[in-house]
Residue, then its C-alpha position, 0 to 999 in steps of 0.5 A: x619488530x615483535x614476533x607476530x608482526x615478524x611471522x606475518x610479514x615471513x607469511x605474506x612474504x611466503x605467499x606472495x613470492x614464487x617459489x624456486x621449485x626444486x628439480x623434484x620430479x613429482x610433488x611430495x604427497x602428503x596423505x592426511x586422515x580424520x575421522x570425522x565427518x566432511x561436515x565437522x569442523x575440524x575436517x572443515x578447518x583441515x581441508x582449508x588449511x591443506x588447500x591453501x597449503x598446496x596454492x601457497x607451494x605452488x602444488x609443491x605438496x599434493x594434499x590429499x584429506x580423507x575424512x569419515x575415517x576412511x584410511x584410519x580412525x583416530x585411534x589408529x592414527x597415531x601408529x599409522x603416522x608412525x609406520x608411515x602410513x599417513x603423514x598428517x592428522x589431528x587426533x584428540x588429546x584423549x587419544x594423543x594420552x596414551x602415549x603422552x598421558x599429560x596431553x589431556x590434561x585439560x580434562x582434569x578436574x579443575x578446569x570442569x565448566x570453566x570458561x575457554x580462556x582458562x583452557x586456552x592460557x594451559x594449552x597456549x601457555x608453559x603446560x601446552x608447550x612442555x605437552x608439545x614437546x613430548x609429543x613430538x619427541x615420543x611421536x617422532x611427529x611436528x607440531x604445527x602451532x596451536x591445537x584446534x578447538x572442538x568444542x564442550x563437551x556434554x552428555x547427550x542421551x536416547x531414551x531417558x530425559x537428562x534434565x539433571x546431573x543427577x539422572x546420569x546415574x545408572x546411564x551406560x555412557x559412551x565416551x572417545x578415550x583416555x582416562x579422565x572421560x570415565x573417570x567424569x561418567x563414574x564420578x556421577x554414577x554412571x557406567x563408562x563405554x568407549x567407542x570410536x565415533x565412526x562406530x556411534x551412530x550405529x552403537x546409539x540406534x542398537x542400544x549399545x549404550x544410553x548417553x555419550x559425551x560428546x559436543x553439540x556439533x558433532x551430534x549435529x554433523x552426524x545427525x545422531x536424531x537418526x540414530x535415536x538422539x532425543x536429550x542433551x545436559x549441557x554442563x561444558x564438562x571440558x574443552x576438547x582440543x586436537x593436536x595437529x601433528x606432521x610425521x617426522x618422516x614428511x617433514x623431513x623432505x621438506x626445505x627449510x622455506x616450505x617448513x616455515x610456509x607450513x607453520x605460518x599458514x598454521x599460524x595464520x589460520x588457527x585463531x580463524x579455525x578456533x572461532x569457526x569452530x565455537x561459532x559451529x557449536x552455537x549454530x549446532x546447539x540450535x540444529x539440534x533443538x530444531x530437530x527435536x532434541x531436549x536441552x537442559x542446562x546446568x546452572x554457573x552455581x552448580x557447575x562451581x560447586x561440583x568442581x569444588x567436589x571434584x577438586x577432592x580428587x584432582x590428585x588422584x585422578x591427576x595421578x592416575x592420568x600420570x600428570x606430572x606435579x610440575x605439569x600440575x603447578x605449571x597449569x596452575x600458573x597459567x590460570x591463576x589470573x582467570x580463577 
C-alpha cells in the first residue's frame, strides 16, 4: 500500500468513526489568528480547515479564527504563539525569516518569474523539509503539511503608470518583510518601506509610499482602488507561500489520534486550498481591471533575461538571507528537472 492510499484510508477512517471522547470537561480551545481579510484566500482556506477540523473531533477542539488582524498582525504572531497567546497561525516565509532566514528561500533570485511548479518541487521537496524542521525546532511550533499558495507577487502603484520595470525607478515600494523583497525593489532602482498589510490601505491613500509588492487578490480582497490603487506590473517576481504552524504547547493536549486527524485533514485539503487559492488570483486579476486598475505585463523573454542578471547576485544576496550552501544546492536539485 503506498503512503498516500494509507493517509486517505487513516483519514476516511478518522472521519467516519466516532471519537472516544475523553473525560475532558470542556473542549480544547484553540485560538487561530491571521491578518487578512474575511475575503483573502488564506482566512478563506484557514476557516474551512478549522471548520472541518472541529466536525471531524466531534467539537473535541473549538476553533476560534480571528482574522483582519484582530488579535496579532502576522508580524506579531510568531511571538504571540511563543508566549501562548494564540495556538495556530499561518505567517509568510517573509516573516517566518527572521527567525529562520532559510524560510524565504523561494525569494531568491533564481526562482525570479518562474513557473509554480519550480517553487512547489523546493517547498515540497528536500529544501522545504530541511526548512520545516528548523522552524519547528527554533519555534517550539508543528507543522501540519504543506505550506499554503498566496500567489505572485508584482508590484501595484498609485499615481505613476507602471508599464515597464524600468519605471520602478525612483518609486517608494512597500513591501511585507524579509531581506529579499527590498533587495528585489533596490535592484530596480527603487526605495524599499515595509509596512504590515493591515496598515496599507491607509498608508496607500496618505502617499506614504507609491507602489508595493503585493498579489492580485490581496489588492483585490482589500479593495486598494479605494485607497487610490490605479496601476499593476505584473512580472510573478515570486511565489509567496504561508507556513501553517501549531504551537508546541497545543499540540501537546492532544492524543495521538486527534494529532493524526490534524494532519490528515491538512493533508487532505491543502492540494484544494493551493488550487482555490491560484484560481482567486485569476478571478482577482480581472476584479482588478473592472474597477479601473491598469495592467501591464512583463514579457517570458524579458523575465529570463532579468533573472539571468540577477543570478549575478544569487551568492550575495543568498549570503545576506544567510541561506546555508547546502540549502543552496539542495534547492538546486529539487528544480533542476523544471530549468
Amino acid at each position: 500500500m503506498s503512503t498516500m492510499v494509507g493517509r486517505r484510508i487513516l483519514l476516511g477512517s478518522a472521519l467516519a468513526a466516532p471519537f472516544i471522547r475523553t473525560a475532558r470537561a470542556n473542549p480544547i480551545q484553540m485560538r487561530v489568528s491571521v491578518d487578512t481579510t474575511s475575503t483573502h484566500g488564506r482566512t478563506r482556506s484557514i476557516a474551512d480547515f478549522l471548520k472541518k477540523l472541529e466536525a471531524a473531533s466531534q467539537g473535541e477542539i473549538a476553533p476560534k479564527l480571528f482574522d483582519s488582524g484582530q488579535l496579532f498582525a502576522d508580524r506579531d504572531v510568531i511571538k504571540a504563539m511563543v508566549l501562548g497567546q494564540v495556538e495556530m497561525a499561518a505567517p509568510g516565509t517573509w516573516l517566518v525569516s527572521a527567525y529562520v532566514p532559510e524560510a524565504d528561500f523561494a525569494q531568491l533570485p533564481i526562482f525570479y518569474g518562474q513557473p509554480v511548479e519550480t517553487t512547489h518541487r523546493a517547498i515540497d521537496g528536500i529544501p522545504g523539509d530541511l526548512v520545516n524542521a528548523q522552524v519547528s525546532k527554533k519555534l517550539r511550533v508543528m507543522i501540519p503539511g504543506r505550506w499554503i499558495d498566496l500567489g505572485y507577487t508584482n508590484w501595484y502603484g498609485t499615481r505613476k503608470p507602471l508599464t515597464t520595470l524600468a519605471d520602478l525607478k525612483g518609486l517608494k515600494i512597500r513591501n511585507s518583510g524579509g531581506f529579499a523583497q527590498p533587495w528585489r525593489a533596490r535592484f530596480f532602482g527603487a526605495v524599499p518601506n515595509m509596512t504590515a498589510w493591515p496598515d496599507v490601505p491607509l498608508a496607500l491613500s496618505q502617499g506614504t509610499f507609491d507602489a508595493l509588492q503585493s498579489t492580485n487578490e490581496s489588492c483585490a480582497s482589500a479593495k486598494l482602488w479605494d485607497a487610490g490603487l490605479r496601476y499593476g506590473l505584473i512580472d510573478h517576481q515570486t511565489m509567496g507561500d504561508y507556513i501553517p504552524m501549531i504551537s508546541d504547547s497545543f499540540w501537546n493536549t492532544l492524543s495521538p489520534a486527534m494529532k493524526t486527524l490534524v494532519t490528515d485533514l491538512w493533508a487532505a485539503n491543502i492540494g484544494i486550498y493551493r488550487t482555490n487559492l491560484a484560481t482567486d488570483q485569476q478571478r482577482a486579476e480581472q476584479e482588478l481591471k473592472a474597477k479601473g486598475v491598469k495592467l501591464a505585463y512583463v514579457p517570458p523573454e524579458e523575465l529570463e533575461a532579468v533573472r539571468k542578471l540577477m543570478m549575478a547576485d544569487q551568492t550575495k544576496v543568498a549570503l545576506e538571507m544567510k541561506i546555508s550552501p547546502d540549502i543552496q544546492a539542495r534547492i538546486n536539485e529539487a528544480i533542476a528537472a523544471t530549468n
